[in-house]
C-alpha positions in Angstrom: 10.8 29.5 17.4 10.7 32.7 15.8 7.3 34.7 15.4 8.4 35.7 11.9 7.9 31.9 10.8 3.8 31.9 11.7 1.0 34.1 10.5 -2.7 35.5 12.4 -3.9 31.9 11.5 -0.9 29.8 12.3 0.1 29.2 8.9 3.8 28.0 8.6 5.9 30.9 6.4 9.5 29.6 5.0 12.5 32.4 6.3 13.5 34.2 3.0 17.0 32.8 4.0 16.2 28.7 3.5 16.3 27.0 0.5 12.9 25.8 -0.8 11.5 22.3 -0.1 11.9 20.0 -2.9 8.9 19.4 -5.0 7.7 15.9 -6.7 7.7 15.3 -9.9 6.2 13.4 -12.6 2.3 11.9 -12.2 3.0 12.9 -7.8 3.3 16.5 -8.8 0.4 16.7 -10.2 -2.0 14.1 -8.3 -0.8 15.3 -5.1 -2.0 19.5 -5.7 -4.0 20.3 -2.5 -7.2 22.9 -3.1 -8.2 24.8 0.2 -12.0 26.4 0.0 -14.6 26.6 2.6 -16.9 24.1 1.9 -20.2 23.3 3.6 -21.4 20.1 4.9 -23.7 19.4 2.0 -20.7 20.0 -0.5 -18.6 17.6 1.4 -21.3 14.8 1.0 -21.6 15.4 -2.5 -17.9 15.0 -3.1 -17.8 12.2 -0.9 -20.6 11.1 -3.5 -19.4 11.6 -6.3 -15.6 10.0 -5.4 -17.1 6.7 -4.0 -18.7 6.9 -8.3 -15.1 7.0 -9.5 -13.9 4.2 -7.2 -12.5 1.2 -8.9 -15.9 -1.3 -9.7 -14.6 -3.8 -6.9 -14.2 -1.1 -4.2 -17.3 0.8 -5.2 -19.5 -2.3 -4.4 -17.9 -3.2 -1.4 -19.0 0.2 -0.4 -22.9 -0.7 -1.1 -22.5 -4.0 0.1 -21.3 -2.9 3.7 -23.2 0.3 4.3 -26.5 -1.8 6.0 -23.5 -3.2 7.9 -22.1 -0.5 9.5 -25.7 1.7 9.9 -26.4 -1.7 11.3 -23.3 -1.9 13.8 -24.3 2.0 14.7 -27.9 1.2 15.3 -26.3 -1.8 18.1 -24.4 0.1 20.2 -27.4 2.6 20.3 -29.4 0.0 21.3 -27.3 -1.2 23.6 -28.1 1.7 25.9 -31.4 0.1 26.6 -30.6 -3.9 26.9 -33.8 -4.0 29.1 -36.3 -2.4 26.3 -35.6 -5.3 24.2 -37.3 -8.9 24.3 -34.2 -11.8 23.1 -35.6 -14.9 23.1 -32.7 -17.2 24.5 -31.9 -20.4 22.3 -32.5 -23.6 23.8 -29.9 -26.6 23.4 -31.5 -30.0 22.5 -30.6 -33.3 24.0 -30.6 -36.9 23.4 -33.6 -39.1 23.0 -31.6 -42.6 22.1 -28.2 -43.7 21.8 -29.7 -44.3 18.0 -29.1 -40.5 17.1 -25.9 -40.0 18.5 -24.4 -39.2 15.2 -26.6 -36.3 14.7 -26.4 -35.2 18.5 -22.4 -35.6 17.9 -23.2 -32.8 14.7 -25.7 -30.3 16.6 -23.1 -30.1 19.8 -20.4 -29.7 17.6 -22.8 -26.5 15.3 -23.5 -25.0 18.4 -20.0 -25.1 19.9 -19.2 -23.2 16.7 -22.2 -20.6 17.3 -21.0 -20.2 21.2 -17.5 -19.7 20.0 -18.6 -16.8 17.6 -20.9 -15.3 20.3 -17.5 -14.8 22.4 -16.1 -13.0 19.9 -19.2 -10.8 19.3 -18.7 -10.2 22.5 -22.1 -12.4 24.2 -25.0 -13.8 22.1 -27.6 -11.1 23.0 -25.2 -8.4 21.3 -25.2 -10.3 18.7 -28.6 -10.8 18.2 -29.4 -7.5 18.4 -27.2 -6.9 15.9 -29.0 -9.5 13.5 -32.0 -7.2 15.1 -30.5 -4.1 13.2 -29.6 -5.6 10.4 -32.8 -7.3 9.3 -34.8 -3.9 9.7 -31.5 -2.3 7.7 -32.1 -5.3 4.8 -36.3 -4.7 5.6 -36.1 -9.1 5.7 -37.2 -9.1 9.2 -37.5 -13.1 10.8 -35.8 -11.8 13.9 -37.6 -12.7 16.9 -36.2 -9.5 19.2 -38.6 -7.2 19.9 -38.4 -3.3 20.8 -40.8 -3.1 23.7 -39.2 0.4 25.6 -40.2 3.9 23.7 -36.6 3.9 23.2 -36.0 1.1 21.3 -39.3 1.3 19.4 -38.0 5.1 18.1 -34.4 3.5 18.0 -36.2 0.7 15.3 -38.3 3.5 13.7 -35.4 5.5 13.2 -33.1 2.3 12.0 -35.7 1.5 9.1 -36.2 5.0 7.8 -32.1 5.1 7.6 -32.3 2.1 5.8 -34.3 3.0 3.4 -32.8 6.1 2.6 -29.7 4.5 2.7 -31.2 2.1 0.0 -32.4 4.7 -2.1 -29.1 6.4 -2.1 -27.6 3.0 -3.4 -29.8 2.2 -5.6 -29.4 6.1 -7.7 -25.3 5.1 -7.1 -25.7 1.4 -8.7 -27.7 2.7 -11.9 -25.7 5.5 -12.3 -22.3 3.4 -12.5 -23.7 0.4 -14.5 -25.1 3.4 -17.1 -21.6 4.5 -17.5 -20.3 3.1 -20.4 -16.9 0.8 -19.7 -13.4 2.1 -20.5 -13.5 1.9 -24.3 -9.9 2.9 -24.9 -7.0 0.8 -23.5 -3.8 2.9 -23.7 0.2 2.4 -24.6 2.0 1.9 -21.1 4.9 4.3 -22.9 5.0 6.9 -25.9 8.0 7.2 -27.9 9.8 10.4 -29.4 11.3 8.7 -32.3 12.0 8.4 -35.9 9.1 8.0 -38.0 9.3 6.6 -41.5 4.9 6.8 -41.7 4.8 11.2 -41.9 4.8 12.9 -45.2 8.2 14.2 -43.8 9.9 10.8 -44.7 9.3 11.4 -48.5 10.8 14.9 -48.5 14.1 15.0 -49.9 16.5 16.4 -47.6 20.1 18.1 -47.5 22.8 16.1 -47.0 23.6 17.3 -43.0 19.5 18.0 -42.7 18.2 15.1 -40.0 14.0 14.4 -40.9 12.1 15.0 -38.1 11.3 13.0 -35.1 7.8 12.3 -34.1 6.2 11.9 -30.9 3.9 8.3 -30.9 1.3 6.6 -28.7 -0.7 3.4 -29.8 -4.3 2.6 -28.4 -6.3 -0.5 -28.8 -10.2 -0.8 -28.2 -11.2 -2.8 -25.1 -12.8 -5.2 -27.5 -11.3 -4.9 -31.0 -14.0 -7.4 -32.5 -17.1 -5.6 -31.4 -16.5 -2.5 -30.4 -17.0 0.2 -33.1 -16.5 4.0 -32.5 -17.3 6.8 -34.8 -17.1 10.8 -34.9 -14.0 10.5 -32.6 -12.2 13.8 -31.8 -8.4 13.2 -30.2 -6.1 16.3 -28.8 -2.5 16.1 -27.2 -1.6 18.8 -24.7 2.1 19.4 -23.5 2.5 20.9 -20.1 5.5 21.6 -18.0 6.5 23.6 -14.9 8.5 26.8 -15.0 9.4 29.5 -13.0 10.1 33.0 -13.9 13.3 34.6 -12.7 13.6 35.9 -9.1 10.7 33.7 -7.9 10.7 30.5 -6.1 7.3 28.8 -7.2 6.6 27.7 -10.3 3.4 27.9 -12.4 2.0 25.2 -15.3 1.6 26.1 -19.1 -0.1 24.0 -21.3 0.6 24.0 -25.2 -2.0 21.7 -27.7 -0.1 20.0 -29.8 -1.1 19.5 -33.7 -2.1 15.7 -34.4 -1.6 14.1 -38.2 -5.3 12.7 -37.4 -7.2 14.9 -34.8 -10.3 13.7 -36.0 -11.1 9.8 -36.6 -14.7 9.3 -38.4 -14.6 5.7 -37.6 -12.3 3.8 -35.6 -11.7 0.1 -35.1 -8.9 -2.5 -33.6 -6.0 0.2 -33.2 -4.7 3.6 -34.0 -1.4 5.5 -33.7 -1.8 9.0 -32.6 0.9 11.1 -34.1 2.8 14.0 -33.6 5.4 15.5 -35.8 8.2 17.3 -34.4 9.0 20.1 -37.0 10.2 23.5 -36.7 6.7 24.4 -35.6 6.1 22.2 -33.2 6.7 23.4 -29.4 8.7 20.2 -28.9 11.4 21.1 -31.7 14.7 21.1 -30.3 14.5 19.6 -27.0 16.1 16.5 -25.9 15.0 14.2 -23.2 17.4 16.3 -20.5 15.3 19.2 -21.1 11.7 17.5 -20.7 13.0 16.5 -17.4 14.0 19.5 -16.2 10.5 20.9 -17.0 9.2 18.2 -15.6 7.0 17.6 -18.8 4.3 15.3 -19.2 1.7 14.7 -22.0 -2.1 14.1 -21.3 -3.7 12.7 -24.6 -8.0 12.5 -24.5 -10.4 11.0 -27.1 -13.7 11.5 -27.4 -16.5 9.8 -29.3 -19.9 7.7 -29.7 -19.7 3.9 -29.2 -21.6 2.7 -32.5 -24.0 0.3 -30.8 -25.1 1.6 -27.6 -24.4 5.5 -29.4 -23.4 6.6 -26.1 -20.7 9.4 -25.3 -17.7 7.7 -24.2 -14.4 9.6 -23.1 -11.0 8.6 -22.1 -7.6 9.9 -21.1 -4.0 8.9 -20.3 -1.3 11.0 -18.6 2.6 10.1 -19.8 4.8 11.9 -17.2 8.7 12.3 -18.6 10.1 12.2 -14.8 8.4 8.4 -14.2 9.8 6.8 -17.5 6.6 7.4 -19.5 8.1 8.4 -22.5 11.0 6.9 -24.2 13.3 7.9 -26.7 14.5 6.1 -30.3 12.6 3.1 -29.5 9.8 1.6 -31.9 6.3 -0.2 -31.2 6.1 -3.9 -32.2 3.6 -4.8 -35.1 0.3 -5.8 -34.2 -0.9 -6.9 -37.6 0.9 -10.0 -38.9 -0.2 -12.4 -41.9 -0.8 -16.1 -40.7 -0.3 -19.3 -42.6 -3.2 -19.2 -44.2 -2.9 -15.9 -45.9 -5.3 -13.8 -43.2 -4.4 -10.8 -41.2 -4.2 -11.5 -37.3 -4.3 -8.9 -35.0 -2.5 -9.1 -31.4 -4.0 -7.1 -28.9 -1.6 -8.2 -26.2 1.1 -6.5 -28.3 -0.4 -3.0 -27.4 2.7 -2.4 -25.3 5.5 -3.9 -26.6 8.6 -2.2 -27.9 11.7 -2.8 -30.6 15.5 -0.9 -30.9 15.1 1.6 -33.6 15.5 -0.1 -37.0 18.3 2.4 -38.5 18.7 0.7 -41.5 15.2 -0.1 -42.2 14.5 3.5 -43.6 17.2 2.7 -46.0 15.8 -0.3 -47.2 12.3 1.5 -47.9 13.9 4.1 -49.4 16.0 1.1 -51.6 13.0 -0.3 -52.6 10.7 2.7 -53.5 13.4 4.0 -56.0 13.3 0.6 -57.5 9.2 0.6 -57.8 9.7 4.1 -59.8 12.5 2.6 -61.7 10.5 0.3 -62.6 7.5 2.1 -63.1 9.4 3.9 -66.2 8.8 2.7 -69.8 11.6 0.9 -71.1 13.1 2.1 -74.5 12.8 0.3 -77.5 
């Protein structure tokens, strides 16, 4: 292998002659960036911290629930080293007074059958005893009747219980901090749509004749409970970023462009909203077509901040839409979630969040049909 291809620090260097390794795309490209620093073994315990908070709520107490497990699995095979420094008081089987309880001797033989079985697998019963050993002091339940005896295993238990309890304090400042996190407030459209939009002051303008009214680029969001959940002073902003790469060099760089929203700022917000973006001849998004998001490898990150009404806690939230992994369609429309009932009351469908329509061509027709017939008739008639 050539010396040209490693550094000092054995780091691999690409031959100028190669092509360059093909890079992901889409939500991997940007999940998958690597950061290298020197970090000390405090930081890496506070990181370690702080990811096990942003674990999924079923993973994160799985976590709490088996840390006394393993300190406790630990704390065995230390005391393992010492069998003879602890007292395990050996279980005794009983036996049959009568042929009366022969049921009940037929149950207990069969129990402790089970209980030997399980001690095979632990590996003996005095391992696993002393595991029960480690554990109780880990739990601080005690009712174990092995005993440390040895200066060994008397700092060995010493050492177990002041583990546990720091271990317990450590849970117990993780546990309040995620319960006092308020839940995900915001549920978010699977897909956004770059489409035709009949709702923007755009679609009253009168055109020219070969002049096409601009497209806008959509999202829809529900709250996670539309009948109680209120949320006021909300502040919403869309950022476009893509990868380029300037001419004569092989790795490219991010840019990130804000994009101007109809409604940036939401004083009070309930059920649903549709965030908006028009694509005029100012926006960064006029005159590209779906080909060219993908060969920028675009994506959209929208973010909403605000104050949940009846807790009036901060509550943030935030959805990435890459172009590469089908995140954002084209000339497609959002199903309504408000429809009238039987009985003459608006019903909103939740589960609809998501679901899409073929662009209704001639419905912009129709509505533009019907308007000129309300100002028709909105003119006096002549006597």
């Amino acid at each position: 292998m050539s010396s040209k291809m490693w550094k000092e620090k054995k780091e691999w260097v690409r031959p100028d002659d190669s092509e360059p390794p093909p890079r992901l795309k889409g939500k991997a490209a940007l999940r998958s960036v690597k950061v290298q620093q020197e970090e000390s073994m405090m930081s890496r315990v506070y990181n370690a911290y702080i990811y096990t908070l942003r674990l999924p709520l079923h993973l994160f107490f799985l976590i709490m629930l088996s840390s006394p497990v393993l300190l406790s699995v630990i704390f065995t095979g230390l005391y393992l080293l010492d069998l003879e420094g602890l007292y395990i008081p050996q279980d005794h089987q009983p036996h049959a007074e009568s042929l009366q309880h022969h049921h009940q001797i037929h149950k207990t033989s069969t129990s402790l059958s089970l209980w030997e079985v399980f001690y095979v697998l632990c590996g003996g019963e005095d391992r696993f005893k002393i595991f029960i050993f480690s554990l109780s002091l880990s739990t601080t339940f005690g009712g174990t009747r092995v005993e440390a005896r040895s200066p060994y295993t008397l700092l060995l238990a010493n050492l177990n219980t002041l583990m546990a309890q720091l271990i317990f304090v450590f849970l117990s400042g993780a546990v309040f901090h995620r319960l006092s996190q308020p839940s995900e407030p915001i549920r978010w459209s699977q897909v956004a749509l770059i489409t035709s939009d009949k709702f923007t002051e755009h679609s009253f303008k009168k055109l020219h004749p070969d002049e096409k009214p601009p497209k806008s680029f959509l999202l829809r969001l529900n709250l996670t409970n539309p009948t109680d959940m209120v949320l006021i002073d909300c502040k919403f902003q869309l950022v476009y970023r893509r990868f380029l790469t300037s001419p004569g060099q092989l790795s490219p760089y991010i840019t990130t462009v804000p994009l101007k929203l109809m409604h940036a700022e939401v004083a009070y917000l309930r059920y649903a909203l549709v965030v908006r973006h028009v694509i005029d001849d100012e926006s960064p998004l006029y005159g590209l077509d779906i080909e060219a998001f993908k060969a920028q490898d675009a994506s959209f990150t929208i973010t909403v901040s605000g104050v949940e009404r009846s807790s009036m806690q901060t509550v943030f939230s935030e959805r990435l839409y890459a172009v590469a992994d089908g995140d954002v369609l084209w000339d497609r429309q959002f199903e309504d979630q408000i429809h009238t009932d039987q009985y003459g009351r608006s019903v909103f469908y939740s589960n609809r969040l998501s679901r899409l329509k073929h662009l209704e061509v001639a419905g912009d027709v129709n509505t533009q049909d019907e308007a000129s017939n309300n100002n028709h008739r909105k003119k006096p008639k002549v006597q």
